[in-house]
C-alpha positions as CSV (number, residue, x, y, z in Angstrom):
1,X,81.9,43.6,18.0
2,X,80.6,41.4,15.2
3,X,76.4,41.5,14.9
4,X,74.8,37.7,15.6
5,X,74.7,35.7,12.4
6,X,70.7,35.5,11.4
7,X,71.5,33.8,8.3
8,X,71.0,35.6,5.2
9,X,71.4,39.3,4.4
10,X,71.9,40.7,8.1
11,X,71.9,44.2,6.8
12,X,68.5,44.2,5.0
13,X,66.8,41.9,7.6
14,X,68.2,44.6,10.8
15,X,66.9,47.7,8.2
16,X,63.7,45.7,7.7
17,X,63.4,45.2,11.8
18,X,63.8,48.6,12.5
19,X,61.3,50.3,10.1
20,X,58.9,47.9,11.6
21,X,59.7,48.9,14.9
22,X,59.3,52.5,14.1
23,X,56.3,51.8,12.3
24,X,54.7,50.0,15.4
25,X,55.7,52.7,18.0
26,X,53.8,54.9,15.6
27,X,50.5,52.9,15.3
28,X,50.6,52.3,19.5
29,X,51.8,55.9,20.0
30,X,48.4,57.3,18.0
31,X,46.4,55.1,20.0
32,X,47.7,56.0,23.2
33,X,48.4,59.4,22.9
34,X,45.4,60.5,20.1
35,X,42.7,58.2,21.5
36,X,43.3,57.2,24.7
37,X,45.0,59.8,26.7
38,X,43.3,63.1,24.0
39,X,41.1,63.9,26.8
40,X,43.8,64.7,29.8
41,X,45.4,66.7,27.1
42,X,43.0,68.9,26.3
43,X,42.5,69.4,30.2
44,X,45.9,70.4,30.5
45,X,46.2,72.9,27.1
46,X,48.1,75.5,27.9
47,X,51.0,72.8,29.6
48,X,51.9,71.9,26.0
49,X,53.2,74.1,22.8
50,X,50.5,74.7,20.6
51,X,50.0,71.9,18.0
52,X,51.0,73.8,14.9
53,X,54.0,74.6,16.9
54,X,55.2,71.2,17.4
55,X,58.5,70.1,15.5
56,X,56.8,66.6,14.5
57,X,60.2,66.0,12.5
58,X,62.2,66.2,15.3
59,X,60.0,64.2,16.8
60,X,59.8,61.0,14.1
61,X,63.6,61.3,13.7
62,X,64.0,60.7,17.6
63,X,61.7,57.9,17.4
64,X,63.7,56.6,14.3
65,X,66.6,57.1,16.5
66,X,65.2,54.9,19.0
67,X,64.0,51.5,17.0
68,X,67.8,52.1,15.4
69,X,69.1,51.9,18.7
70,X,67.1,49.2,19.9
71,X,67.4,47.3,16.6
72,X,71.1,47.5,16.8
73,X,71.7,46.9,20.0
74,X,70.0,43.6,20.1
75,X,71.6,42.1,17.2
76,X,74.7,42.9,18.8
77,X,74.1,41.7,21.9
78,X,71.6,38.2,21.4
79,X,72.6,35.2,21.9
80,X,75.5,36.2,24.0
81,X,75.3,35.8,27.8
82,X,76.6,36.9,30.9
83,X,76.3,40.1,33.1
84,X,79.2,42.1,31.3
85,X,77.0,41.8,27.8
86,X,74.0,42.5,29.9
87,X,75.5,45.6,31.4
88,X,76.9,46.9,28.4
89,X,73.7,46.0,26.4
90,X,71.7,48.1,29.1
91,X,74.1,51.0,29.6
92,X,74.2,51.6,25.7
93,X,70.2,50.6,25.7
94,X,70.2,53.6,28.0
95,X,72.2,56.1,26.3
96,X,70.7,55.8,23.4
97,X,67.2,55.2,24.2
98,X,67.6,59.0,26.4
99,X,69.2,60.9,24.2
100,X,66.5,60.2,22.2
101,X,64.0,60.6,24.5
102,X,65.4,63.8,25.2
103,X,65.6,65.4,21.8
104,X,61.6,64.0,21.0
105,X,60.6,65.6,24.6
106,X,61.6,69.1,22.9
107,X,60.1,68.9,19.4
108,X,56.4,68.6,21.6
């Protein structure tokens, strides 16, 4: 499969897309989960791994994983149409976006 012409340097501009992804699931991911939802957390301590136990690595790899995935997938798959792409753009959307998911669930 060829990525969608954007005009320009696709490479840098795709790179460029996905650290801002990454970087914005970070920012909303320390509002939601350090502000907003600190307080349920705290209620349910001994649910979770204790936080100097927590492989935050493994957890901003996954999450690298992800806006790569997502990234890559849409600049593969925009600007073509039909419910073959859209099957194949959610099915890989899918794969990628749990074995991700899955690997970030067990660095908390």
């Amino acid at each position: 499969m060829r990525f969608y012409d954007f005009g320009g340097n696709t490479t840098r501009k795709i790179i460029v897309a996905t650290l801002l992804v990454f970087l914005l699931w970070a920012i909303i991911d320390l509002i939601v989960h350090g502000l907003v939802l600190s307080s349920l957390y705290a209620l349910a301590g001994p649910v979770f791994r204790p936080e100097y136990d927590t492989m935050m690595v493994l957890i901003y790899v996954a999450r690298l994983v992800e806006a790569s995935v997502l990234v890559l997938l849409f600049a593969l798959f925009v600007g073509r149409g039909g419910l073959a792409y859209g099957a194949g753009f959610g099915a890989l959307l899918g794969f990628g976006m749990g074995m991700s998911v899955g690997y970030g669930g067990y660095g908390l």
